[in-house]
MARMI-461494 format. One record per residue (C-alpha): residue number from 1; residue in one letter; x, y, z. Coordinates in steps of 0.1 Angstrom, whole numbers, plus 5000, padded with zeros to 4 digits. Layout:
   num   residuo     xx     yy     zz
   NUM         A      X      Y      Z
...
REM end
This chain:
   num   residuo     xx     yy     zz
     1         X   5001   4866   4876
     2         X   4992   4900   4855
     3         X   4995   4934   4861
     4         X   4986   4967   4842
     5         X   4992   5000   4846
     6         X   4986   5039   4835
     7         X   5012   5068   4845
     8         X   5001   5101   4835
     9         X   5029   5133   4846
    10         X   5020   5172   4831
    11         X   5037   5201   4837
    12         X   5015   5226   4844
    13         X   5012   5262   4856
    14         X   5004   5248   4895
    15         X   5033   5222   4896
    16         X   5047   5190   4883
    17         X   5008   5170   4884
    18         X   5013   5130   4883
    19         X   4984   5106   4882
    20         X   4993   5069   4883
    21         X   4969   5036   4885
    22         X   4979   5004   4884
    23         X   4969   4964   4888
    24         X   4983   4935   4902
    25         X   4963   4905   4903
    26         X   4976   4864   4911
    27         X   4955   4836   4909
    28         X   4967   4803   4921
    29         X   4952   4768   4925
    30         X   4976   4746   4948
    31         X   4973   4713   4955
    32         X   4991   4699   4986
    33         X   4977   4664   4981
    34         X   4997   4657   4959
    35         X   5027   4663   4982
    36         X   5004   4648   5011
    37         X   4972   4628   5010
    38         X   4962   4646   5040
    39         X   4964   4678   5029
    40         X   4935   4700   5016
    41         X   4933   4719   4979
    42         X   4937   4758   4980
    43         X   4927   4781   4953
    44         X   4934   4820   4961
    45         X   4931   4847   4943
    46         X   4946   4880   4956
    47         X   4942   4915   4939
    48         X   4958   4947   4939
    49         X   4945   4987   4930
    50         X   4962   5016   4936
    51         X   4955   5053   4923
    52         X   4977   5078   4932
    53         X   4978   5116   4928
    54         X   5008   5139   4930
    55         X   5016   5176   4930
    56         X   5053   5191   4931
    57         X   5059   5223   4932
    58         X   5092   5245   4932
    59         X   5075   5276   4949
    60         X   5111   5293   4940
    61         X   5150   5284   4939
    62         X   5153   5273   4972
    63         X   5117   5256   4983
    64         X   5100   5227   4969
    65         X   5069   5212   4980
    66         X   5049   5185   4973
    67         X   5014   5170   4982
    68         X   4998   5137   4974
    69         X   4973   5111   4985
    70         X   4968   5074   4976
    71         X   4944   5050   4975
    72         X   4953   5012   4980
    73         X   4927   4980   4980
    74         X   4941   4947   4983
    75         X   4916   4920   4978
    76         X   4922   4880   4991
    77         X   4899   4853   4976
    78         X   4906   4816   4991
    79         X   4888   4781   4987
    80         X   4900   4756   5007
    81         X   4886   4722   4994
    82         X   4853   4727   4979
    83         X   4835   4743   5003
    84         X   4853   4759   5031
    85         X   4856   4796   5013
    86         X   4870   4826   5027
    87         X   4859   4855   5001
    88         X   4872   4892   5000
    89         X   4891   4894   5027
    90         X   4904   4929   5023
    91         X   4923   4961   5033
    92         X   4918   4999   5018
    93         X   4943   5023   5029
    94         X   4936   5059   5024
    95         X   4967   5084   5024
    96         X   4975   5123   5026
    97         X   5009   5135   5022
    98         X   5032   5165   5022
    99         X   5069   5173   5018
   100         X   5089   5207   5017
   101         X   5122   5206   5009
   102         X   5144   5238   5015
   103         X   5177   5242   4997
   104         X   5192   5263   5026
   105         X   5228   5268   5009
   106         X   5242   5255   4978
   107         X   5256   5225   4997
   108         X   5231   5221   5022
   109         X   5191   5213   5022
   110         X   5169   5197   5047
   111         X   5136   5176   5036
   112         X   5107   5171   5057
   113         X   5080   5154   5049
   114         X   5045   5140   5074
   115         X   5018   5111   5058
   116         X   4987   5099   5076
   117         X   4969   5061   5063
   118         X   4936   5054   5074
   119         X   4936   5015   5068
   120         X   4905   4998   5070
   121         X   4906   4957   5071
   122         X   4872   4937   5068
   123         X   4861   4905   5050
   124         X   4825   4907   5032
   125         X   4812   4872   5037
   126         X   4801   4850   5070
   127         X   4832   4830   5082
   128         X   4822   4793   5078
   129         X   4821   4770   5108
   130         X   4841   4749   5098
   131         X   4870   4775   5095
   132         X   4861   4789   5130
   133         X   4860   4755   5146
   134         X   4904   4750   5134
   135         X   4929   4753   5163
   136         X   4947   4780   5142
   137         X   4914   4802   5138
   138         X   4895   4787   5163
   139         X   4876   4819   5176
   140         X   4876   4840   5142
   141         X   4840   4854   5131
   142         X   4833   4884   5108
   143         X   4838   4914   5134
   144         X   4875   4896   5137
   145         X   4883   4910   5112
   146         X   4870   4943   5112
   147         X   4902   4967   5122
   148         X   4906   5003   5115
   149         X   4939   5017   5120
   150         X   4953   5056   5120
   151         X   4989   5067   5115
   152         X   5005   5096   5109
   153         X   5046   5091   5104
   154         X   5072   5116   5094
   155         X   5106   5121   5079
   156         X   5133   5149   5085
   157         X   5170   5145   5070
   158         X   5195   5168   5063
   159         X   5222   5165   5035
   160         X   5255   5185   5030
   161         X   5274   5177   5003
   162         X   5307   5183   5016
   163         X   5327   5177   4987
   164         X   5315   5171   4949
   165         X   5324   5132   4958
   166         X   5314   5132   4995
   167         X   5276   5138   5012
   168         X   5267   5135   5050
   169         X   5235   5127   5054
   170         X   5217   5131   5091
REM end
């Protein structure tokens, strides 16, 4: 397993402006034979990118906003013996963000915040016959895998701090 990453945050005249990248990558070669003869050999390789980009803003003393959007890939590799392979099998997400978050007295302020993810799921290679011909994917071909999913959630809470110990959150 390995993993890097870059985090760049500026304060600049439009807002708090934060760039981050980062890598995760795992690589594993498993061999169930050894636990039983019958068992097949897997190698998988799975890898992670994300780049995100941030703007907060405190448009005065009681509203702050902020927008964003994020990219994701995540990238699956598997050989299963010798020559049963199942290469980039993948997802990208796509993201757009916002939040406003309004300090309405000195002991209370209410957040919102919306996101939408376009996630797209796809594999680049033919799906060997073999691998289509298993009870547990007996069916699968390439356009199985080809999904594209849109959703937009949201988030509204409220917080008053009713004491300097004590906060009620709704």
């Amino acid at each position: 397993a390995y993993s890097a990453k870059a985090d760049y945050r500026q304060d600049t005249d439009y807002g708090l402006m934060s760039l981050v990248a980062y890598y995760n990558g795992f690589n594993e070669d498993l061999d169930f034979a050894k636990v039983n003869v019958g068992l097949p050999a897997v190698d998988s390789d799975n890898d992670l990118i994300v780049l995100k980009g941030e703007l907060l803003k405190k448009l005065n003393s009681d509203h702050t906003v902020r927008v964003a959007t994020e990219y994701r890939r995540n990238n699956v590799s598997s050989t299963i013996t010798d020559s049963n392979e199942l290469h980039n099998l993948y997802y990208d997400v796509y993201s757009l963000s916002g939040m406003w978050d309004w300090q309405a007295t000195p002991k209370l302020s209410w957040t919102n915040s919306v996101r939408y993810d376009h996630l797209k799921l796809g594999r680049d290679d033919d799906v060997d016959a073999a691998i289509t011909a298993a009870p547990v994917s007996n069916g699968l071909n390439k356009e199985s895998y080809s999904r594209r999913l849109d959703e937009i959630s949201f988030n509204s809470g409220l917080l008053y701090k009713a004491t300097e110990k004590d906060t009620i959150k709704a």
